[in-house]
C-alpha positions as CSV (number, residue, x, y, z in Angstrom):
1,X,23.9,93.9,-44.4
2,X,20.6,93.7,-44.5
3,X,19.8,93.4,-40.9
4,X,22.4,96.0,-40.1
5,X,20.6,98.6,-42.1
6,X,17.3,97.0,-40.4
7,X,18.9,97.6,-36.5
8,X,20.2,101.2,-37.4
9,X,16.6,102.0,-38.7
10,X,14.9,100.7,-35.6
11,X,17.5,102.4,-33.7
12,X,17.0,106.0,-35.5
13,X,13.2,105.5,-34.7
14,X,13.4,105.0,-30.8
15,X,16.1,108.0,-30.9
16,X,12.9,109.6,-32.8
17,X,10.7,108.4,-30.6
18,X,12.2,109.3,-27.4
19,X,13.1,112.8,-28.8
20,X,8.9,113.3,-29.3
21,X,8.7,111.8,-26.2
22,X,11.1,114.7,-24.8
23,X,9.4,117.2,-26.4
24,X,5.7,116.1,-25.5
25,X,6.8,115.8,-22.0
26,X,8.9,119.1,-22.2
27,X,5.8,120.7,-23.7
28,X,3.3,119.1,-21.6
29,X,5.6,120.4,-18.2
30,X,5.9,123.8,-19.7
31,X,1.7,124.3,-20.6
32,X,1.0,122.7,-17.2
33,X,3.5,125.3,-15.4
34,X,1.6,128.1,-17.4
35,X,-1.4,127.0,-16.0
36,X,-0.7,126.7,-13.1
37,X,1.1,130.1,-13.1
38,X,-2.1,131.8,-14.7
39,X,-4.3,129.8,-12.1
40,X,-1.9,131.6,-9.1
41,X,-1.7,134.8,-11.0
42,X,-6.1,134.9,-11.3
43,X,-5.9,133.8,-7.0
44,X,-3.3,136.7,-6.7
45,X,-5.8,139.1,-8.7
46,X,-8.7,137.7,-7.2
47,X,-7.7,138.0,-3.6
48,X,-6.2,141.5,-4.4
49,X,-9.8,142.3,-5.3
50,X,-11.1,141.0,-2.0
51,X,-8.4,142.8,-0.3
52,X,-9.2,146.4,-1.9
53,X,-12.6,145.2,-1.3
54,X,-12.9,144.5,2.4
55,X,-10.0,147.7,2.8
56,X,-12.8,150.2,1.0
57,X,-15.4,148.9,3.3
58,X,-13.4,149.1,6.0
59,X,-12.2,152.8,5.2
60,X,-16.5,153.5,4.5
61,X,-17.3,151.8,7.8
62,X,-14.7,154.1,10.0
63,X,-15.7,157.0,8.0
64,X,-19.9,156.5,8.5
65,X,-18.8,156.0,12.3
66,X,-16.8,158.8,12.1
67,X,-19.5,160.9,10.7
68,X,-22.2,159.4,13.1
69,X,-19.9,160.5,15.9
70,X,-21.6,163.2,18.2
71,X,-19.6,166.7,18.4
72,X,-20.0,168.7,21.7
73,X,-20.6,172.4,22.3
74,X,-18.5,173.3,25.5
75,X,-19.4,176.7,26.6
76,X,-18.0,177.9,30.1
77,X,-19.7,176.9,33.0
78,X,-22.3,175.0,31.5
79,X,-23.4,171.3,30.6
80,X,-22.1,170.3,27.1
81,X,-23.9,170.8,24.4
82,X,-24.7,168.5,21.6
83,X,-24.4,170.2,18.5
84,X,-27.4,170.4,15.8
85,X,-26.7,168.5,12.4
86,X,-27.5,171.4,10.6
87,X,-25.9,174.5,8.4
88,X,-25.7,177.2,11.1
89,X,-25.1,179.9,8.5
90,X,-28.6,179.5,7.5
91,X,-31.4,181.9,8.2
92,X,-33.4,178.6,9.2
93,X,-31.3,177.3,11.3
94,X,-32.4,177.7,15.0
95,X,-28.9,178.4,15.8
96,X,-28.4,181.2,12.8
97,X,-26.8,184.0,14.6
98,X,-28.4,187.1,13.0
99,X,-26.7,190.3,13.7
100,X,-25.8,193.3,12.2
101,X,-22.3,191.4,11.6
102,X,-24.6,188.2,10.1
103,X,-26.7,189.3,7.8
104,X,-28.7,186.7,5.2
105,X,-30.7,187.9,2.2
106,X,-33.2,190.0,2.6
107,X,-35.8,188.2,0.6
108,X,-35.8,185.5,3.3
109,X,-39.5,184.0,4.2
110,X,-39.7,180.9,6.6
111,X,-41.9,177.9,4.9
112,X,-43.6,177.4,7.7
113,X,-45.2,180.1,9.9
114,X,-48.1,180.3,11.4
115,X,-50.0,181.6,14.7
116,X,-49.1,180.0,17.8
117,X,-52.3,179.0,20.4
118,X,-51.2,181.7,22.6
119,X,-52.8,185.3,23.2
120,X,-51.5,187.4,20.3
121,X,-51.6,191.4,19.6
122,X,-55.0,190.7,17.9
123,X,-54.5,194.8,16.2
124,X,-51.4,193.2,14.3
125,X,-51.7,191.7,11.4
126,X,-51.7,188.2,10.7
127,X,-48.2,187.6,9.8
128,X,-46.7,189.4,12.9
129,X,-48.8,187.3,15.3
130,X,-47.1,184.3,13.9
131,X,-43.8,182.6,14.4
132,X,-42.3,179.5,12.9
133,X,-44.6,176.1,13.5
134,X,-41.9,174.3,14.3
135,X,-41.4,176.6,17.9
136,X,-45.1,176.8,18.3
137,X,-45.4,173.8,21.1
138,X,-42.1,175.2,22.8
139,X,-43.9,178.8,23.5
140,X,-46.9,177.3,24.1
141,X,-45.4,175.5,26.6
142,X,-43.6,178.4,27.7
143,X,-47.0,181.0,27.8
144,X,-48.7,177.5,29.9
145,X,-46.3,177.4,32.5
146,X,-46.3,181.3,33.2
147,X,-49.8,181.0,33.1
148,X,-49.6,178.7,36.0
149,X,-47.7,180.6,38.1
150,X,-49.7,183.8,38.0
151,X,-48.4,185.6,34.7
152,X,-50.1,186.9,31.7
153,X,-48.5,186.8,28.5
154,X,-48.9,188.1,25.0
155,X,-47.1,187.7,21.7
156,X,-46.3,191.6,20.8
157,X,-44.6,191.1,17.5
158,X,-43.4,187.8,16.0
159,X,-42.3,187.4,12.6
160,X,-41.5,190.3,10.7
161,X,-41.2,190.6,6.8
162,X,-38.1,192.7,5.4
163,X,-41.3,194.9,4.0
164,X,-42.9,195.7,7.6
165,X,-39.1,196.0,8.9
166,X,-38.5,199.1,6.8
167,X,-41.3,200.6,7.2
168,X,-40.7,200.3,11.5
169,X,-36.6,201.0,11.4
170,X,-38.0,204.2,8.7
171,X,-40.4,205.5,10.8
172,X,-37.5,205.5,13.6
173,X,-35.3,206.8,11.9
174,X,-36.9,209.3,10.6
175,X,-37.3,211.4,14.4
176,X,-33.6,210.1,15.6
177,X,-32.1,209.6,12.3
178,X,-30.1,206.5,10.8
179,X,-27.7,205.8,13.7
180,X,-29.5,205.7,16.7
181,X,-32.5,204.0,14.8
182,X,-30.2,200.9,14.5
183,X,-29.4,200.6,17.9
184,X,-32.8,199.6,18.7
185,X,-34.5,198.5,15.2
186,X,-32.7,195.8,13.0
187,X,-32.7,196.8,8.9
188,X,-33.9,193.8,6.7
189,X,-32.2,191.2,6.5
190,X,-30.5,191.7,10.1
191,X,-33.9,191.3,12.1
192,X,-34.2,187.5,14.2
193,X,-38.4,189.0,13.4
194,X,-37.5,187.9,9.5
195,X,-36.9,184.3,10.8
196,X,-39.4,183.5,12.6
197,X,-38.0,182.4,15.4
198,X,-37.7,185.5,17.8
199,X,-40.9,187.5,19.8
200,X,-41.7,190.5,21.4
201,X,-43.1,189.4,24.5
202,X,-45.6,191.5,26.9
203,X,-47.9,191.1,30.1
204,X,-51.5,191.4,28.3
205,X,-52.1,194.1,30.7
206,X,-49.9,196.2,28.3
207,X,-48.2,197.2,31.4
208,X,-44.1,198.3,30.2
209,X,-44.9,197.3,26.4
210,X,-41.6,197.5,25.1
211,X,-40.3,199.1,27.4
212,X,-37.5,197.9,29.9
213,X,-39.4,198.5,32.8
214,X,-40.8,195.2,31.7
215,X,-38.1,193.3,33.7
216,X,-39.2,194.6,36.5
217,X,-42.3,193.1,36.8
218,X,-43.2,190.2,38.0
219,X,-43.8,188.8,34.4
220,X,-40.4,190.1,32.5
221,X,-38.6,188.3,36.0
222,X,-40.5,185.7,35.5
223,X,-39.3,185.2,31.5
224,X,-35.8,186.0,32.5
225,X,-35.5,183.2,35.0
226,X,-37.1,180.5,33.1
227,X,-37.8,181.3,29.3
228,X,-34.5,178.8,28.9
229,X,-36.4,176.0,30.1
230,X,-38.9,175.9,26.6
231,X,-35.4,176.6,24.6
232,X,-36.2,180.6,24.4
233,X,-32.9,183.6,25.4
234,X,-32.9,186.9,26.3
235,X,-31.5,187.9,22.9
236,X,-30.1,191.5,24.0
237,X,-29.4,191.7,27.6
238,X,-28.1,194.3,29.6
239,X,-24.7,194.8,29.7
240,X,-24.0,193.6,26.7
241,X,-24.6,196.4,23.9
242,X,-21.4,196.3,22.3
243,X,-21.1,192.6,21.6
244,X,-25.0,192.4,20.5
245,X,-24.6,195.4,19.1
246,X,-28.3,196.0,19.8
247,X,-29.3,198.3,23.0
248,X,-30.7,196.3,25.9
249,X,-34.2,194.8,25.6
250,X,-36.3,192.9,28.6
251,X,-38.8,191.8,25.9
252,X,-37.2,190.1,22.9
253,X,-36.5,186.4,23.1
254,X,-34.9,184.2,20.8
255,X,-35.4,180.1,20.0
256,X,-32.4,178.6,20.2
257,X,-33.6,174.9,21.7
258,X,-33.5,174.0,25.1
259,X,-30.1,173.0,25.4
260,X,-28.5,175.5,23.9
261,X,-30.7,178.1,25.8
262,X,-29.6,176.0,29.1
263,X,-26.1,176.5,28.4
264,X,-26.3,180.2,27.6
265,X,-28.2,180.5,30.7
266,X,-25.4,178.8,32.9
267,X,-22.6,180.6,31.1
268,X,-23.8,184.4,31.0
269,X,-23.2,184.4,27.7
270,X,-25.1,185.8,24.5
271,X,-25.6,184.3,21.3
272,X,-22.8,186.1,19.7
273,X,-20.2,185.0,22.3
274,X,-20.8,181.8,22.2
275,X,-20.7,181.6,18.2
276,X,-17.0,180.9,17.6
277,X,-18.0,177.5,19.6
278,X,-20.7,176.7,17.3
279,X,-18.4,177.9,14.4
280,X,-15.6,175.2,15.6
281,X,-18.4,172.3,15.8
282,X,-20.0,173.4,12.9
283,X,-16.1,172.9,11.3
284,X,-15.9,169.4,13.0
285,X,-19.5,168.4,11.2
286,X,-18.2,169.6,7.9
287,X,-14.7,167.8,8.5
288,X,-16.3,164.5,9.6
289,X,-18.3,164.7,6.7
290,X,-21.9,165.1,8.5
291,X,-23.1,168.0,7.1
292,X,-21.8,169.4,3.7
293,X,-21.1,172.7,2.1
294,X,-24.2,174.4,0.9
295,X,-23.4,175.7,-2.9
């Protein structure tokens, strides 16, 4: 009996054992297969990461080309145009259509004027002998060149303060009244003067000062055929009154950049017509993201 009860004992144990043995084993299978699992799950996380990553930098990548992309100006019968990274509803901008349709605020002062090393109107005063620095080389350039080829130019009037524009569209207007005053003289905050970027230009003989008889000398031909090679318009030519709203005038050029001036020259057309092209390239910067809204 004895060893019966001792073989049923030793038999109990090894059924013991082998169930512990199970169970270890069952538990040791079932951490290791949580590892493991976690170990995939931290890869799967891990090279989701990555993924988002490298997709992000991708999408930043394709959107910094994007934005670096050049937009084109394509006015009729002319040379594209590469258009300016810049806000061209700005004052400052050298492509700011100012009109009696485009106002900007009256207070406006350029940063940055100053008298260009050509001959001036030395009875003016120092502001309206001076234009933006940043044009100075350009009309220097301009006044060189002419100078070269026989002709004598002067800066009549250059920048104009919305103060010293009153007091010239008042005086106007008050022999011809309001109306007709404006069809000549801009009222602040409408004036290319208060920019800094347009001049009254005259033979230093004083010959047609103001006066359209100016295009028919040698120097007001001479301005009209070339001024677009320094980046300089006629701002209000003939023929065009009702889109410039402005009556025609031989002496009054604009900065626009050479370009720009090159491709209104080719195309006939003024500033105002060719603003809904800017308009649609200014709407392509702002949709790729190179320039941004101003607040």
């Amino acid at each position: 009996m004895l060893i019966r009860k001792t073989s049923q004992k030793v038999i109990i144990t090894r059924i013991i054992i082998i169930v512990l043995a199970v169970c270890i084993v069952g538990i040791g299978a079932y951490v290791g297969y949580r590892y493991v699992d976690q170990q995939m799950t931290i890869q799967r996380e891990k090279q989701a990461e990555i993924d988002r990553i490298a997709a992000e930098k991708a999408a930043a990548e394709a959107a910094e080309a994007k934005r670096k992309e050049p937009v084109y100006i394509n006015l009729p019968e002319a040379q594209p145009v590469r258009a300016l990274v810049e806000d061209y509803s700005l004052p400052s901008s050298i492509w700011a259509l100012i009109s009696k349709t485009h106002p900007f605020a009256v207070d406006y002062v350029p940063p940055n004027l100053k008298i260009p090393a050509v001959i001036t109107r030395e009875d003016k005063s120092l502001d309206e002998r001076s234009l933006r620095a940043d044009i100075e080389q350009p009309i220097v350039d301009m006044f060189t060149a002419a100078e070269a080829a026989g002709h004598h130019l002067m800066i009549g009037s250059g920048y104009r303060s919305a103060a010293l524009q009153k007091i010239y569209f008042d005086s106007l207007a008050s022999s011809i009244g309001e109306a007709l005053a404006n069809q000549s003289i801009a009222i602040p905050g409408q004036s290319e003067h208060q920019t800094g970027l347009a001049a009254d230009i005259s033979s230093t003989s004083f010959g047609c000062y103001l006066d359209n008889c100016f295009a028919a000398t040698g120097d007001g031909q001479w301005l009209a055929d070339n001024s677009y090679l320094y980046g300089f318009i006629l701002r209000y030519p003939e023929g065009k009154e009702i889109i410039t709203g402005y009556q025609y005038e031989s002496w009054h050029f604009r900065y626009v950049g050479v370009e720009l001036a090159t491709a209104l020259h080719a195309s006939g057309l003024t500033l105002d017509e060719a603003w809904p092209y800017l308009q649609t390239a200014d709407a392509t910067l702002r949709q790729n993201g190179t320039i941004e809204l101003q607040p």
